[in-house]
C-alpha positions as CSV (number, residue, x, y, z in Angstrom):
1,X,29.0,7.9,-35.0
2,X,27.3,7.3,-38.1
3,X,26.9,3.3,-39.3
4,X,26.6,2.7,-43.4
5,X,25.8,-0.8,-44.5
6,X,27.4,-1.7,-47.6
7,X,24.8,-1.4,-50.1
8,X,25.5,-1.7,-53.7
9,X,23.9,1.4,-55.3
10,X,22.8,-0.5,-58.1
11,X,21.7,-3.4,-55.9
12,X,18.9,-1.0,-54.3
13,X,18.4,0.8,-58.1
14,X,17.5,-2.9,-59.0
15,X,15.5,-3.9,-56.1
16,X,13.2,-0.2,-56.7
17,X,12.3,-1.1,-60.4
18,X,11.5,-4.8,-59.9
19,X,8.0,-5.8,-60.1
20,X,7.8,-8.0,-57.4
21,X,8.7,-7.4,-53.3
22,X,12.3,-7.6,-53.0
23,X,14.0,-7.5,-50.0
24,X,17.4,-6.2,-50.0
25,X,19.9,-7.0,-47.1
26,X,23.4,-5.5,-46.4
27,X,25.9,-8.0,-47.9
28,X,27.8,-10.3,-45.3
29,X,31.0,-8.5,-44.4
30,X,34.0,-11.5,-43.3
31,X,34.2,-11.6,-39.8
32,X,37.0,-9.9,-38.0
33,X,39.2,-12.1,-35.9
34,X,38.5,-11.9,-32.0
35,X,41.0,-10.3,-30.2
36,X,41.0,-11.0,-26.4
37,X,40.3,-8.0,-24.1
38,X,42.6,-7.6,-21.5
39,X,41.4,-7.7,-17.8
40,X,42.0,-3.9,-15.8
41,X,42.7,-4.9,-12.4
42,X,41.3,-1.6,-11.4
43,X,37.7,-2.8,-12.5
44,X,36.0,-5.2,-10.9
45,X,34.3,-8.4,-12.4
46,X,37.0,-7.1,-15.4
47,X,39.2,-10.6,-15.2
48,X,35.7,-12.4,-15.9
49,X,34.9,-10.5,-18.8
50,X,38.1,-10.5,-20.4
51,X,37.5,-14.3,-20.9
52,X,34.2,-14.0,-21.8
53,X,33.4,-11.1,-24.1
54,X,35.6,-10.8,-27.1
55,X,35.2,-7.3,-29.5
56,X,33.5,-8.2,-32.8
57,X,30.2,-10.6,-31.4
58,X,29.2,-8.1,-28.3
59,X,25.0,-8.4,-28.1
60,X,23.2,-5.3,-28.5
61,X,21.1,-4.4,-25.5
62,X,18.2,-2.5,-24.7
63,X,18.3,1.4,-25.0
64,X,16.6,3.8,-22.5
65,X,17.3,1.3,-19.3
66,X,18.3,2.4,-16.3
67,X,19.7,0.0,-14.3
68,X,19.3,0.4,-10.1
69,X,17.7,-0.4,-7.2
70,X,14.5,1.5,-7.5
71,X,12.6,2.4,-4.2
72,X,8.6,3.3,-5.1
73,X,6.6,6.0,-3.4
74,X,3.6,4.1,-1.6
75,X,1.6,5.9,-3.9
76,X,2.9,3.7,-6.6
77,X,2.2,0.4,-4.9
78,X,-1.3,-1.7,-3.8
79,X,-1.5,-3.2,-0.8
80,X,-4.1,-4.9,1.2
81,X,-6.5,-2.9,2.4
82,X,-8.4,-3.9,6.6
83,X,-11.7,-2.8,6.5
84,X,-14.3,-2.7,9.4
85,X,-18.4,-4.3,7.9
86,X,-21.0,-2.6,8.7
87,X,-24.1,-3.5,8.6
88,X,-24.5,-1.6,4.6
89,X,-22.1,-2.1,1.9
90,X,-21.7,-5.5,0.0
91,X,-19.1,-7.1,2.8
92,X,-22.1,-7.5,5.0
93,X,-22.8,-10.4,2.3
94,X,-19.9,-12.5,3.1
95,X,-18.6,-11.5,6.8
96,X,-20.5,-11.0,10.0
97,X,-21.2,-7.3,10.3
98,X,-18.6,-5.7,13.0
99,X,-15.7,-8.3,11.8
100,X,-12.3,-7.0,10.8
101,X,-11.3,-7.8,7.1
102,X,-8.3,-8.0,5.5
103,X,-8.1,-7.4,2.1
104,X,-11.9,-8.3,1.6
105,X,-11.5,-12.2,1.7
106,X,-10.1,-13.0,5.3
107,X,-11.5,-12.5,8.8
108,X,-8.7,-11.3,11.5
109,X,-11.6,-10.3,14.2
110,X,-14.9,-11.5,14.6
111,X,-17.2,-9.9,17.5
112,X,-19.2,-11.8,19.4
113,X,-23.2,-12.9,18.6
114,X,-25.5,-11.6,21.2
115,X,-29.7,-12.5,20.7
116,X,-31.2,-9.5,20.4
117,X,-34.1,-10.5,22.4
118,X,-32.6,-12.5,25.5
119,X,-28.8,-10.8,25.8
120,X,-27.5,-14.1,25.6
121,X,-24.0,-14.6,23.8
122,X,-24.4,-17.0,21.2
123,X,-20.7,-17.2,20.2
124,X,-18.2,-15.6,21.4
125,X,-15.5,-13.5,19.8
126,X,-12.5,-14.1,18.4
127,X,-9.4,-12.4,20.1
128,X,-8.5,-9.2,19.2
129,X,-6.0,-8.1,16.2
130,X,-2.3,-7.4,17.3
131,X,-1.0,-4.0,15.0
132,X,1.0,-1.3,15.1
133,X,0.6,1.8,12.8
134,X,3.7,3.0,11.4
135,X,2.5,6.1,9.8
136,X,0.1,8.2,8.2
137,X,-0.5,9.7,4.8
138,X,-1.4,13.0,4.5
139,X,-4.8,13.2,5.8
140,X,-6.9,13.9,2.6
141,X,-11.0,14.2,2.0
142,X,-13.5,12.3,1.2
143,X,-17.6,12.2,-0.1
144,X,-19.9,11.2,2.8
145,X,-22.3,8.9,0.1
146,X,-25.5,7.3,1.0
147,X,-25.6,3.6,1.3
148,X,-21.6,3.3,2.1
149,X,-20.8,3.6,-1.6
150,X,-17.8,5.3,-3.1
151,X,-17.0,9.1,-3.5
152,X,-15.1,11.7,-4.4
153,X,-11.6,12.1,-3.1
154,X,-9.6,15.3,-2.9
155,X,-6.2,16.5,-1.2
156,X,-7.5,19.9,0.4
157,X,-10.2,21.8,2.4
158,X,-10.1,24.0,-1.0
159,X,-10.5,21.5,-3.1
160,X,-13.6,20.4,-0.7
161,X,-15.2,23.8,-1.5
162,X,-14.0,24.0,-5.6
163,X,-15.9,20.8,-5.8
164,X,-19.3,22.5,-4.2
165,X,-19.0,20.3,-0.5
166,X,-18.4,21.2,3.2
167,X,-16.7,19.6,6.1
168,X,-19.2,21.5,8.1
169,X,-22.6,18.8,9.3
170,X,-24.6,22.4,10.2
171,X,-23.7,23.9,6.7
172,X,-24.4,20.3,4.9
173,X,-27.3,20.0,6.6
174,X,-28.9,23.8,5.8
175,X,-27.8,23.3,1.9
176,X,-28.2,20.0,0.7
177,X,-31.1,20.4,-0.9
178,X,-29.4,22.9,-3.0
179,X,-26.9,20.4,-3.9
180,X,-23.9,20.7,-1.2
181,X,-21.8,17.4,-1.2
182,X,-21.0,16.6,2.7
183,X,-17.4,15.7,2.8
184,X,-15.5,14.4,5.7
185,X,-11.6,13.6,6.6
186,X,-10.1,10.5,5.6
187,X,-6.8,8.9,7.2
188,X,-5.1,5.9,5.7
189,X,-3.0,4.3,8.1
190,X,-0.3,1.7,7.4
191,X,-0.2,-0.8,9.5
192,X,1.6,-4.2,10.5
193,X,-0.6,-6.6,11.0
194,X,0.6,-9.9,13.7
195,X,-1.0,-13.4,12.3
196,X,-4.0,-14.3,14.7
197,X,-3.4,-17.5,15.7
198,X,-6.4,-18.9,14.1
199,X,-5.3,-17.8,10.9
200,X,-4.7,-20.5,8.2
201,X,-1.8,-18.8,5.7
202,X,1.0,-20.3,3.6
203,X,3.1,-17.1,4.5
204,X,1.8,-15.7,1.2
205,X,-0.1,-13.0,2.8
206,X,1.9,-12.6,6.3
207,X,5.3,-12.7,4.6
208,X,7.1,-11.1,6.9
209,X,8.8,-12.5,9.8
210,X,9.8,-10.3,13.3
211,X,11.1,-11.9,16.8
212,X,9.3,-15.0,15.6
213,X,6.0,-14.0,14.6
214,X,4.5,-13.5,10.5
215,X,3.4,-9.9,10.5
216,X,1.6,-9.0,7.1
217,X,1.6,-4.8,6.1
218,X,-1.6,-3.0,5.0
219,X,-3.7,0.2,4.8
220,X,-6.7,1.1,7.0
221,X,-8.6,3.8,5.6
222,X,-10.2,5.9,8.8
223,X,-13.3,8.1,8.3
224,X,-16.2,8.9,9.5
225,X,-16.7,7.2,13.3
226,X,-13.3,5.4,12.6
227,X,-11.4,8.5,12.3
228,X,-13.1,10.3,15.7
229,X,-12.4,7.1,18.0
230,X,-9.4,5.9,15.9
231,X,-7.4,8.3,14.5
232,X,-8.0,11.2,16.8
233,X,-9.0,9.9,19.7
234,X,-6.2,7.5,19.9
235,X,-3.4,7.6,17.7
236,X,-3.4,11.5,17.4
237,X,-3.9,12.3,20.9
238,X,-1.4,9.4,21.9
239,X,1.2,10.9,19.5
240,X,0.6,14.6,20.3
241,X,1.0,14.1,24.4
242,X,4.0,12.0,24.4
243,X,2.3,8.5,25.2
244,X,4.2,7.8,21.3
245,X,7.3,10.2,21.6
246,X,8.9,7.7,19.6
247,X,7.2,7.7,16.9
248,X,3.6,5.6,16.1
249,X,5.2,2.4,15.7
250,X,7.1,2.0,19.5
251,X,3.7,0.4,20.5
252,X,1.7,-2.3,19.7
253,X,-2.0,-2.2,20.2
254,X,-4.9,-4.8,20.1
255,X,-7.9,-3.6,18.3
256,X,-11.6,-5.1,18.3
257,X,-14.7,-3.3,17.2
258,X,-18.0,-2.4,19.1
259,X,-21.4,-1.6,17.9
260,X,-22.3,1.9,19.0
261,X,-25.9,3.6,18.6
262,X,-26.4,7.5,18.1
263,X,-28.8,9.8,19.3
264,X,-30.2,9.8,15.5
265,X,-31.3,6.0,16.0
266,X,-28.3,5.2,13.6
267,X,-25.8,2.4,14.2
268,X,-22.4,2.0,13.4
269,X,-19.2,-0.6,14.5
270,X,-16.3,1.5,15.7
271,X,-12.7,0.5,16.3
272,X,-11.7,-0.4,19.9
273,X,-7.9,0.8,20.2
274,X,-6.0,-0.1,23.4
275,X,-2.1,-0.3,23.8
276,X,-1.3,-3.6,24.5
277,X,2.8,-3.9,24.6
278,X,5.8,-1.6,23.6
279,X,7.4,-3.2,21.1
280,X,11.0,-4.6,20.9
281,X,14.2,-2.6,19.1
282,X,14.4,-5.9,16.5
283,X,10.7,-4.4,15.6
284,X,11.8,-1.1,15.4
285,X,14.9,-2.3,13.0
286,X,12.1,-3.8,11.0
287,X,10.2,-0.8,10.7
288,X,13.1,1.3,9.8
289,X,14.0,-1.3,6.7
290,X,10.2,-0.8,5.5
291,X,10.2,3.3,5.7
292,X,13.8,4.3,5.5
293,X,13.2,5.9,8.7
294,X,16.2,8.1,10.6
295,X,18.8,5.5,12.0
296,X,18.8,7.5,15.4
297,X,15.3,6.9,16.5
298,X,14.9,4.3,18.9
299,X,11.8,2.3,20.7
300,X,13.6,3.8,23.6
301,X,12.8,7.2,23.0
């Protein structure tokens, strides 16, 4: 439908020869007389609008928006990230190297302090983190980069080798010289995440609340060491035998780290991963309201 204001052509001839800025609006047209819209009883909410919203002095709205109840992929969201410190990379400057980080500002795990030279435990640790993994993106690949710093990401073993780098150590090892990038398999796990008792939270970042306990949801990126003793030594394996024929999140595990020394001379902290309870059907309801998983599965599977 086309909409004409009701211009005076020789208004706007006017207004164009004038010397100065003149701003020409439409002319005030007499306002029609409301007449009441009657309510369909078919409609609902119609009775309410009816007595509300008279023709004639309707607001216009925004065009282009689409009203509903949008779900995001993950891909489109941030959330907090746990993170094992080792002993490089700039968390080693704020957190005891070993500890288990969420979202680089709080501690959930801290391991014990052995002296070096006597063996003695100076402090003990702090008890293990309660989680469950609920799933896993698709495993992608990343840069192996001196002195724990950031690299490049990509989605396939192709793109590993369009981007001049090898999964391969042996290969890596024969052609770095010539430039080969050593790249490596990453897993990002989500994860639900109990509250450790010790942890001091306004339910701002354990917001979530499951047979009486805050559980808070991140990601834990496995790689390197993390994604041998973690990902497939564990989860994987667990899930591929049948110890999780329900699916990752039917069991709860608690996880601590350990420091673990290589033939090389080089150290690292490593995930400790042991089941700890099976967890409840009002869990498994939980975790079917955060991943729209099939209403059929069960933690009795």
């Amino acid at each position: 439908m086309e909409v004409k204001f009701g211009v005076n052509e020789q208004t706007v001839a006017d207004a164009m020869s004038a010397k100065t800025t003149t701003v020409v609006c439409p002319p005030a047209d007499p306002a029609p007389a409301p007449t009441e819209r009657k309510a369909n009883p078919t409609v609902p909410g119609s009775a309410f609008l009816a007595t509300t919203v008279r023709s004639g002095n309707m607001a216009m709205g925004p065009t282009g928006l689409v009203l509903g109840d949008k779900i995001p992929d993950f891909q489109d969201i941030i959330l907090p990230r746990m993170n094992i410190v080792q002993n490089i990379g700039k968390l080693k400057d704020s957190f005891d190297s070993g500890a288990l980080v969420l979202n680089q500002q709080d501690a959930l795990f801290i391991p014990p302090a052995v002296n070096a030279k006597t063996g003695i435990v100076e402090r003990e640790s702090t008890p293990p983190v309660f989680l469950t993994v609920l799933g896993f993106r698709p495993t992608r690949y990343c840069e192996k980069v001196p002195g724990g710093g950031k690299g490049m990401i990509v989605n396939t073993e192709a793109d590993v080798r369009s981007n001049g780098g090898t999964l391969d150590y042996a290969e890596w090892n024969l052609k770095k010289a010539a430039g080969m990038k050593r790249f490596e398999p990453l897993a990002d796990a989500l994860v639900a995440i109990e509250r450790p008792a010790s942890f001091v939270d306004d339910d701002s970042v354990f917001v979530y609340e499951v047979d009486g306990k805050k559980i808070a949801l991140a990601l834990w990126a496995l790689r390197g060491t993390s994604y041998t003793t973690a990902a497939k030594r564990v989860f994987f394996t667990a899930r591929a035998v049948g110890c999780l024929r329900g699916g990752y999140p039917t069991w709860q595990y608690a996880v601590s780290t350990r420091e673990e020394t290589y033939d090389s001379g080089n150290k690292a902290w490593i995930p400790v991963c042991l089941p700890k309870v099976k967890t409840t059907p009002v869990f498994m309801d939980f975790v079917r309201s955060v991943l729209s998983a099939p209403q059929s599965e069960t933690a009795s599977e």
